[in-house]
DOMAR-312721 format. One record per residue (C-alpha): residue in one letter; chain; x, y, z. Coordinates in steps of 0.5 Angstrom, whole numbers, plus 2048, in hexadecimal, padded with zeros to 3 digits. Layout:
<nodes>
NODE   residu   chaine    px    py    pz
NODE        a        A     X     Y     Z
...
</nodes>
This chain:
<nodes>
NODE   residu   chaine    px    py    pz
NODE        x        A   980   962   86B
NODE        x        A   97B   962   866
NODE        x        A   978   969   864
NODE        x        A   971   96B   865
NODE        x        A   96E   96D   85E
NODE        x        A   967   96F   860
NODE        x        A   961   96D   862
NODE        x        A   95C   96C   85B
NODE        x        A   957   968   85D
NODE        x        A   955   96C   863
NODE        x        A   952   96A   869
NODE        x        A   950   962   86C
NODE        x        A   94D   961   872
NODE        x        A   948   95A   86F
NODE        x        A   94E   956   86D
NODE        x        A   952   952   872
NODE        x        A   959   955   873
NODE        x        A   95D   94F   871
NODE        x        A   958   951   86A
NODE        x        A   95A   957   86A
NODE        x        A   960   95A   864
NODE        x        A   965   95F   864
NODE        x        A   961   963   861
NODE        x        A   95B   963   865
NODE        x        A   95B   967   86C
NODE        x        A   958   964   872
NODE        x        A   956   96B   875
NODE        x        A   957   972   873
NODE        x        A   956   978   878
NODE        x        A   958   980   876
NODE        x        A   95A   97F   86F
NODE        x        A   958   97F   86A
NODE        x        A   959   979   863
NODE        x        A   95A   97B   85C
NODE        x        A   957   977   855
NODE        x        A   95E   975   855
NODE        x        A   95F   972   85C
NODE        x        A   964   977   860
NODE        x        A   962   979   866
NODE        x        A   963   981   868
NODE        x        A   961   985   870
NODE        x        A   95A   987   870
NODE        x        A   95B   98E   871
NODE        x        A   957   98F   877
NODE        x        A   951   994   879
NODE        x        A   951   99A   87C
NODE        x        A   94B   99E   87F
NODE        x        A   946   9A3   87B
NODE        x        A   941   9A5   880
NODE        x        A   940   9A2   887
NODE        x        A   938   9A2   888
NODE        x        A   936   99C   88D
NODE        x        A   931   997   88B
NODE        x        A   931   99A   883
NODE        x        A   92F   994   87E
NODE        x        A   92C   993   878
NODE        x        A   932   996   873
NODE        x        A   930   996   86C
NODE        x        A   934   99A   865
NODE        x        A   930   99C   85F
NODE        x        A   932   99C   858
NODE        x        A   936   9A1   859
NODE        x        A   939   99F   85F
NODE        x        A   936   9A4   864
NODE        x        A   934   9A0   86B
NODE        x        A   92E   99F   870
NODE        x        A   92E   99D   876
NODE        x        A   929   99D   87C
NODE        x        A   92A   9A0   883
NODE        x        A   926   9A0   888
NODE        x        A   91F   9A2   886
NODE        x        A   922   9A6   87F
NODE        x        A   925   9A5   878
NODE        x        A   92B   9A7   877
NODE        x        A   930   9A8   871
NODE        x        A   938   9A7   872
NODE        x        A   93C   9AE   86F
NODE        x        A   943   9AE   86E
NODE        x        A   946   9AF   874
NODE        x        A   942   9AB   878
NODE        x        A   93C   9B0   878
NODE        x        A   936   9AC   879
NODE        x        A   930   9B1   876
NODE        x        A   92A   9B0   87A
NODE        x        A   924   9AF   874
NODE        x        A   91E   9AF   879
NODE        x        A   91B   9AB   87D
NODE        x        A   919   9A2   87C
NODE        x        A   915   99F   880
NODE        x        A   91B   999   881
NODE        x        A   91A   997   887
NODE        x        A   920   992   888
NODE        x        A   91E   98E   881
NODE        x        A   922   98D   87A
NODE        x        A   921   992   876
NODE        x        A   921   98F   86E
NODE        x        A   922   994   868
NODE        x        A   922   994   860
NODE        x        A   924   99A   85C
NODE        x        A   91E   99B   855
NODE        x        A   91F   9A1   852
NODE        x        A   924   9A5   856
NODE        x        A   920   9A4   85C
NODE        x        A   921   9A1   862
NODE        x        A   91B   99C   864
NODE        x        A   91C   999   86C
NODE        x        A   918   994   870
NODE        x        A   918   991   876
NODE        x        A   913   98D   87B
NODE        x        A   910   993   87E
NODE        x        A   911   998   879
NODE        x        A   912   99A   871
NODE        x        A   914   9A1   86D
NODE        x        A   919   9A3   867
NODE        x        A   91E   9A7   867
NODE        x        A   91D   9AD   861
NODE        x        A   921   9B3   85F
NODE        x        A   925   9B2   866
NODE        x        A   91F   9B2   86A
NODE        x        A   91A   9AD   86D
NODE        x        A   913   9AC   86A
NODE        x        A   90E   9A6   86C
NODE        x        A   90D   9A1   867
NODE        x        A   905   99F   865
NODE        x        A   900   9A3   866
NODE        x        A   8FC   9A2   86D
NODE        x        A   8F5   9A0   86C
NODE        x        A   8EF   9A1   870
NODE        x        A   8EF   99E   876
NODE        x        A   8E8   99C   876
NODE        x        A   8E1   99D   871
NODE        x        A   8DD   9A4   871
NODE        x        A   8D7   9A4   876
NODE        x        A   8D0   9A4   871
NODE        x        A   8C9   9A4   873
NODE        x        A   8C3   9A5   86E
NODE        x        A   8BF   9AC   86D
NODE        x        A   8BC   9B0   867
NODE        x        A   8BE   9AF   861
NODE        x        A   8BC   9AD   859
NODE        x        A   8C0   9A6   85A
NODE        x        A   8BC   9A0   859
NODE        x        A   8BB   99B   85F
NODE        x        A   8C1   995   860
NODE        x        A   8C6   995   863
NODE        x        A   8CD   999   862
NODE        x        A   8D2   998   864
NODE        x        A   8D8   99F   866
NODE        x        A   8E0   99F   866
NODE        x        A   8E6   9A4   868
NODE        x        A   8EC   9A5   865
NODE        x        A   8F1   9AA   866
NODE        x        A   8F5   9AE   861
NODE        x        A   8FC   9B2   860
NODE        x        A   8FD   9B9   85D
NODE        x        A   900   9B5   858
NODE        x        A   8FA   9B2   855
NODE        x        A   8FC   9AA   858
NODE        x        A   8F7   9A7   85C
NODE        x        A   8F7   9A2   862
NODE        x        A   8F3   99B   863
NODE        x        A   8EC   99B   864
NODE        x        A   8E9   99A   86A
NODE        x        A   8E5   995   86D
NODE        x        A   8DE   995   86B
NODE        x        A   8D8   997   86E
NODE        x        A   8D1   997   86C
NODE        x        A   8CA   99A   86D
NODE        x        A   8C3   997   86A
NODE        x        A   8BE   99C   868
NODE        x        A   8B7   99A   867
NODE        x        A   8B4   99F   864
NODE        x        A   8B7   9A4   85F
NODE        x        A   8BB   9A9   863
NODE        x        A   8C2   9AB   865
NODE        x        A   8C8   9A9   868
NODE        x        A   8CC   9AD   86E
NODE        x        A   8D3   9AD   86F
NODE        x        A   8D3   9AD   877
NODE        x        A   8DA   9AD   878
NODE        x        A   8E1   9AB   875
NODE        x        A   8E9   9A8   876
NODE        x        A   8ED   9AE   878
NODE        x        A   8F5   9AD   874
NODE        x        A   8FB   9AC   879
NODE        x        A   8FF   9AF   874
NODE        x        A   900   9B6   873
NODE        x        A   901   9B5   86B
NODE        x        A   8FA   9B3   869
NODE        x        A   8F6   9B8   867
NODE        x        A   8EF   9B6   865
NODE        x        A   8EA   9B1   866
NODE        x        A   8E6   9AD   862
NODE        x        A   8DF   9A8   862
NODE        x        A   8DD   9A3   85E
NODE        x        A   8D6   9A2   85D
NODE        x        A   8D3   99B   85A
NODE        x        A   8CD   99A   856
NODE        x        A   8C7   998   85A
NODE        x        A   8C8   991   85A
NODE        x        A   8CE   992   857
NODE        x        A   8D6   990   857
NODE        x        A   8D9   995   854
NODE        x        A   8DB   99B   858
NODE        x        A   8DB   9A2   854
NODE        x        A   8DE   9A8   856
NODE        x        A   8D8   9AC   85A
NODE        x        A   8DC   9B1   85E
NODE        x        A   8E2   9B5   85F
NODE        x        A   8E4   9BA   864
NODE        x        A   8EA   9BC   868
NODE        x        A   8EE   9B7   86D
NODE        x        A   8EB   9B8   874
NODE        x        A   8E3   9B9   871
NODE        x        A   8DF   9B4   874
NODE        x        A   8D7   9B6   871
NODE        x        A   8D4   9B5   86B
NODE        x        A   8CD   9B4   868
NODE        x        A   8CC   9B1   862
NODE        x        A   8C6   9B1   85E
NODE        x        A   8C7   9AE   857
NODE        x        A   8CB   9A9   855
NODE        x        A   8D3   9A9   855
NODE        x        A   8D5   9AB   84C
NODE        x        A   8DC   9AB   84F
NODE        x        A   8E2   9A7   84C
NODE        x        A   8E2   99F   84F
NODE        x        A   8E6   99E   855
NODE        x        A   8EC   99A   853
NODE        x        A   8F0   999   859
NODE        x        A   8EB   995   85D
NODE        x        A   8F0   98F   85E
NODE        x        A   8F6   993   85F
NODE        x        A   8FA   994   865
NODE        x        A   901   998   866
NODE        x        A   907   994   866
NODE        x        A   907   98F   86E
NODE        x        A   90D   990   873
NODE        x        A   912   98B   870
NODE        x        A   919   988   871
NODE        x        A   91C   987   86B
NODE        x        A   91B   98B   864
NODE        x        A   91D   98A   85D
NODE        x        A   91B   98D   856
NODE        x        A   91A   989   850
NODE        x        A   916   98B   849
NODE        x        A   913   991   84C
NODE        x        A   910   98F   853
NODE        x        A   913   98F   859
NODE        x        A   912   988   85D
NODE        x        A   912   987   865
NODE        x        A   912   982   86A
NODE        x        A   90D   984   86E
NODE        x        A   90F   985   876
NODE        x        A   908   982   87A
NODE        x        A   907   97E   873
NODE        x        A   90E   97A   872
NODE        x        A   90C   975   86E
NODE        x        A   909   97A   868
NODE        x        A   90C   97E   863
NODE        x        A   909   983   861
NODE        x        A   90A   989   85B
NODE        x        A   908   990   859
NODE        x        A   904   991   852
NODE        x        A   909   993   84C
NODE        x        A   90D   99A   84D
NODE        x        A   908   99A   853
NODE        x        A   90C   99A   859
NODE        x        A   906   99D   85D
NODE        x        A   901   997   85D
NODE        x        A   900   990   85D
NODE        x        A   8FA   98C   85B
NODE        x        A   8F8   987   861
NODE        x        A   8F3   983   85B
NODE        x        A   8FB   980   857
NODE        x        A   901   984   859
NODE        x        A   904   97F   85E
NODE        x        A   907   978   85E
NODE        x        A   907   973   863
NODE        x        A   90C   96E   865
NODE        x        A   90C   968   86A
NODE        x        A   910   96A   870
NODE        x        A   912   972   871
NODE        x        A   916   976   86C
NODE        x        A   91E   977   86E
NODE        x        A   920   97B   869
NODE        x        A   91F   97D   861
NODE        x        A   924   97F   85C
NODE        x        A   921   982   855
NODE        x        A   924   981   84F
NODE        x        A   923   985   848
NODE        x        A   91C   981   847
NODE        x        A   91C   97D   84D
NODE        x        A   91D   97C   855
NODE        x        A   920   976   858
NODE        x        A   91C   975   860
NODE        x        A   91E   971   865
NODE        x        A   919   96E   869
NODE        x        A   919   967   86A
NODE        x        A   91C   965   864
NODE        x        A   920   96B   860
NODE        x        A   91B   96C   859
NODE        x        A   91C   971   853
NODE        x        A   915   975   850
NODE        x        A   917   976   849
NODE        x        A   913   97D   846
NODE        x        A   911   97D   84D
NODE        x        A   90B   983   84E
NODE        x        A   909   980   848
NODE        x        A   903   97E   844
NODE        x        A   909   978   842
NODE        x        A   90C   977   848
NODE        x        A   90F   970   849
NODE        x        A   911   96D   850
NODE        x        A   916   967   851
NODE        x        A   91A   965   856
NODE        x        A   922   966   856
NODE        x        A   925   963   85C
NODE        x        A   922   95F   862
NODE        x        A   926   964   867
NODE        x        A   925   96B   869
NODE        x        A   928   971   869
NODE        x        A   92B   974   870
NODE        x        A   927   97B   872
NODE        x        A   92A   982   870
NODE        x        A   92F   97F   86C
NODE        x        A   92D   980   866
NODE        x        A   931   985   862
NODE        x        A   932   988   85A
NODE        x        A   939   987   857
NODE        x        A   93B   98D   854
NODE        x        A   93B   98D   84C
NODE        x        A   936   988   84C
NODE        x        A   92F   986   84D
NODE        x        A   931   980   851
NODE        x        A   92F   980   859
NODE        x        A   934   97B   85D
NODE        x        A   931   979   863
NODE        x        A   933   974   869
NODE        x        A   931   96D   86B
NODE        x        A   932   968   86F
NODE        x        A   937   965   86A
NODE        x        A   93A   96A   868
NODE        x        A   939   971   864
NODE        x        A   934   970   85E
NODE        x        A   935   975   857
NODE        x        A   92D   976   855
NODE        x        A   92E   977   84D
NODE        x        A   929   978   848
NODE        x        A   923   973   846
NODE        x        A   924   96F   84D
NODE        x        A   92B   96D   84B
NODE        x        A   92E   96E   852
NODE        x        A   935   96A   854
NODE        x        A   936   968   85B
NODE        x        A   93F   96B   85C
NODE        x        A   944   966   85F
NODE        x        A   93E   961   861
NODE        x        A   944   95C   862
NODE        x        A   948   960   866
NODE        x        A   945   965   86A
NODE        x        A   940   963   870
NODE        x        A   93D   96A   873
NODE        x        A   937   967   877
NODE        x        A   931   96B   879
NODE        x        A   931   972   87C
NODE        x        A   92D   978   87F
NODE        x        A   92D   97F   87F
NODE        x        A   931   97E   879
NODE        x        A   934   984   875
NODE        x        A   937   984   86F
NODE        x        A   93B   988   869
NODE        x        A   93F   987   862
NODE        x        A   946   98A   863
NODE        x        A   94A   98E   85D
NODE        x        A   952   990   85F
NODE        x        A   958   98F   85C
NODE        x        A   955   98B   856
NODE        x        A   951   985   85B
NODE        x        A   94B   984   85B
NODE        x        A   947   981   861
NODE        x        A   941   97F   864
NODE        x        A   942   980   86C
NODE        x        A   93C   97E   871
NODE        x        A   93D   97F   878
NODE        x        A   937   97C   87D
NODE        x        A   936   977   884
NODE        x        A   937   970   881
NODE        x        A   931   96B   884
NODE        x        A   936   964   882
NODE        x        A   93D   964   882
NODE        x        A   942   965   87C
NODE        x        A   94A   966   87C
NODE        x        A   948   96D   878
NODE        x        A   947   970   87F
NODE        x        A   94D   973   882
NODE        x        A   94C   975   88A
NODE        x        A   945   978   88B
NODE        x        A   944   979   883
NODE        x        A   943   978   87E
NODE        x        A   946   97A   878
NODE        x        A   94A   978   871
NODE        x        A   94B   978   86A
NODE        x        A   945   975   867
NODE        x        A   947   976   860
NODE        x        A   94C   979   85C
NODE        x        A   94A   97C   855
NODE        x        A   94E   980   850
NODE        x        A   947   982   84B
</nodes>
């Protein structure tokens, strides 16, 4: 009887079996392969909390984990506590998360927030529905046409996006009346702000500041306040997939999947509509951030080096797509692993990604994909769970699930 001395080369589910060598496995299910080949029992699972229809299950850096239940965000304790963090406006969709400076942000289709000294906080500031309501009246404002704009404010001193315009022409001398504002949703901002041009002007200048449910003002003389800087800012959009690179956060738009988009600099609060954003051929799958770039997938798979830059450069990686949800940090490194079609893809620095065992291991497409890089008794692996579209010999039963790649660094 000839003795079995492991398995170095892992599984092979591409080449013919009569191909396959003794060192080379067909298949394997519940177990799992050392760098060396020898095969041990996968130790199993065991219940942590039972919570019916849980999803979107993330661990920050320090390996505390958030899921969404329901309509709430949660945070699994020891003991299989789940803590409540508050409420979100889910509805069924994929959350997605980034961890930036001790704070947890998170992003779905229908709604967006960050997780800050353990509590829910929005993300961005809400900016003004729509424009003030401006007649003419009395004044010392020369003839023209002038045109107003809202923001709202945070005790904090950050301000919100402005609003839409709205104008008014004067054709005498005289005043402009304030005949009514945007009302604020959110309880945080505490101030209002009007912007006011110049006659036939098309900088906006701070002419009037009052508390957040103010709606009356007459301004007489011309606006000497500071100009309006956030003309074109918006608050970050509902996205489903966040990565953080070079001190911005990057999203792929829900309602806008094509579009990448991006916060100013340390400034996670707003977006400029004018030249935050990237746009790509067909709908964005995932993204991946290295130290200085991010991978994204969309028709082709592409690295933007200095991305958010001034400098940023795009080219493309590979001429296939990652598989949503999949993508996930290796612990101790800057590298993202993510799946495709044809296997496992370590995303590296400077757009050097490599495709793992493409000769070998054929996983095909997958929906409602989730994914995770486990670490126990010395092995590492990528493991990826989801319904496959096309058929591959990795599906065992009605799953699928298998060691994709093993690493020991």
């Amino acid at each position: 009887m000839a003795s079995m001395n492991g398995w170095a080369k892992g599984m092979n589910n591409v080449a013919k079996s009569n191909e396959l060598g003794a060192d080379t496995l067909r298949n394997a299910v519940n177990v799992d392969i050392s760098d060396g080949g020898k095969v041990s029992r996968r130790k199993g699972h065991a219940l942590v909390t039972a919570l019916t229809g849980a999803h979107s299950l993330w661990a920050d850096s320090t390996g505390n984990a958030y899921f969404v239940h329901g309509n709430a965000l949660k945070k699994l304790l020891s003991g299989g506590i789940a803590q409540n963090l508050g409420s979100v406006s889910a509805n069924g969709n994929h959350m997605s998360y980034v961890e930036v400076n001790g704070e947890i942000f998170f992003s779905c289709a229908t709604c967006n927030g960050k997780v800050s000294d353990g509590k829910i906080q929005p993300w961005g500031i809400e900016t003004p529905s729509n424009p003030p309501a401006i007649g003419a009246t009395t004044g010392i404002l020369n003839a023209g046409t002038y045109h107003a704009a809202v923001t709202y404010l945070l005790a904090d001193g950050r301000e919100s996006g402005a609003s839409a315009l709205s104008k008014v022409t004067l054709n005498n001398v005289g005043g402009i009346s304030v005949l009514g504002m945007p009302t604020p949703v959110s309880p945080l901002v505490t101030k209002k702000r009007l912007y006011l041009s110049t006659a036939d002007g098309e900088e906006l200048f701070l002419a009037n500041e009052m508390g957040a449910t103010g709606q009356f003002a007459v301004i007489g003389s011309p606006a000497i306040g500071h100009e309006l800087r956030s003309q074109y800012i918006t608050s970050p959009q509902f996205s489903k997939c966040l990565a953080e690179v070079n001190g911005r956060i990057f999203m792929v738009s829900a309602s806008s999947p094509k579009t990448v988009s991006y916060t100013e600099a340390l400034d996670f609060d707003h977006v400029d509509s004018r030249k935050n954003f990237y746009q790509f051929p067909s709908d964005v799958t995932l993204i991946a951030a290295t130290k200085t770039g991010l991978y994204v997938c969309a028709d082709k798979t592409y690295f933007i080096a200095s991305a958010g830059m001034d400098d940023a450069t795009q080219s493309e990686v590979f001429d296939y797509i990652g598989i949503a949800n999949t993508a996930q940090l290796i612990p101790s490194t800057h590298e993202y692993i993510w799946m495709t079609g044809r296997g496992a893809v370590i995303g590296r620095e400077g757009g050097q990604a490599e495709l793992l065992s493409a000769s070998s291991l054929a996983t095909g497409s997958m929906t409602n994909a989730a994914s995770m890089v486990r670490e126990q008794d010395g092995i590492r692996q990528f493991v990826v769970v989801g319904n496959q579209t096309e058929g591959s010999s990795v599906q065992a039963g009605s799953y699928a699930e298998a060691e994709i790649i093993r690493r020991s660094n």
